[in-house]
C-alpha positions in Angstrom: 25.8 -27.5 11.3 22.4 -27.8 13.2 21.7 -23.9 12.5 22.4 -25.1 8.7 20.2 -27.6 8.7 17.0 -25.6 10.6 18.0 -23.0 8.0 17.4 -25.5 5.1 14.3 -26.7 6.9 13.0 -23.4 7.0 13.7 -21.9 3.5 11.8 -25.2 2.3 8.9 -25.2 4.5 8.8 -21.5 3.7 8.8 -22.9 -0.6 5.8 -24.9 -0.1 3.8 -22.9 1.9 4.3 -24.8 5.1 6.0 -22.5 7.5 3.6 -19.6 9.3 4.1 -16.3 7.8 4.9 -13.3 10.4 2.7 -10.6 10.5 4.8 -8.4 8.6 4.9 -10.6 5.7 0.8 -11.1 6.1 0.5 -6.9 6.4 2.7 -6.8 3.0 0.7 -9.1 1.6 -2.7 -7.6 1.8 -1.1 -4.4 0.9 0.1 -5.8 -2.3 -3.4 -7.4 -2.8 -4.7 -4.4 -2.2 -2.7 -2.3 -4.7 -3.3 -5.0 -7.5 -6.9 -4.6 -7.1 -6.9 -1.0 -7.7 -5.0 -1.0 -10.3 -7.2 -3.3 -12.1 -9.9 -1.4 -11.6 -7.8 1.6 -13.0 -7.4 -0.4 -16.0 -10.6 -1.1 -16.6 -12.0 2.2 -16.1 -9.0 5.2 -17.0 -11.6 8.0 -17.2 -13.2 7.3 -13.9 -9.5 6.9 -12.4 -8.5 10.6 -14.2 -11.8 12.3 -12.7 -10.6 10.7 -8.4 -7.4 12.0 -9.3 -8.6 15.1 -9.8 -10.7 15.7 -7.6 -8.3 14.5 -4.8 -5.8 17.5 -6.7 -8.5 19.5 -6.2 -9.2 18.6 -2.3 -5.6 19.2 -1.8 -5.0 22.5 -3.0 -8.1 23.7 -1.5 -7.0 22.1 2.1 -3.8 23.9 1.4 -5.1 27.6 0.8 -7.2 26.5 4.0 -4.1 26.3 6.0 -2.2 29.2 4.8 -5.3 31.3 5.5 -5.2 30.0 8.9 -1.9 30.5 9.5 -2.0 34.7 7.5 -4.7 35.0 10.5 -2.7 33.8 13.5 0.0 36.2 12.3 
């Protein structure tokens, strides 16, 4: 009945902002922050967004062929 009870407490405290938040919960959080704020600026700015991506696609492939050179030469 007690555990019950510390259980309502809890889940209510946890409602109103009351009870401290782990550090998990902080970290997911600020991650979630995080991801709404670029995406808003995504929104605001789709062509600017399309260029990163690309040139992260670009930055990719090329760190790719980098690494299948380097391994062609170790062979």
């Amino acid at each position: 009945m007690a555990f019950s009870i510390f259980i309502a407490v809890r889940k209510g405290l946890e409602m109103f902002g009351r009870w401290p938040k782990s550090k998990r919960d902080r970290d997911k959080e600020k991650e979630e922050q995080l991801k709404n704020h670029y995406y808003y600026h995504c929104q605001l700015n789709p062509e600017g967004f399309a260029k990163l991506r690309n040139e992260n696609f670009e930055k990719m492939a090329m760190d790719e062929i980098t690494r299948e050179v380097k391994s062609l030469k170790m062979k």
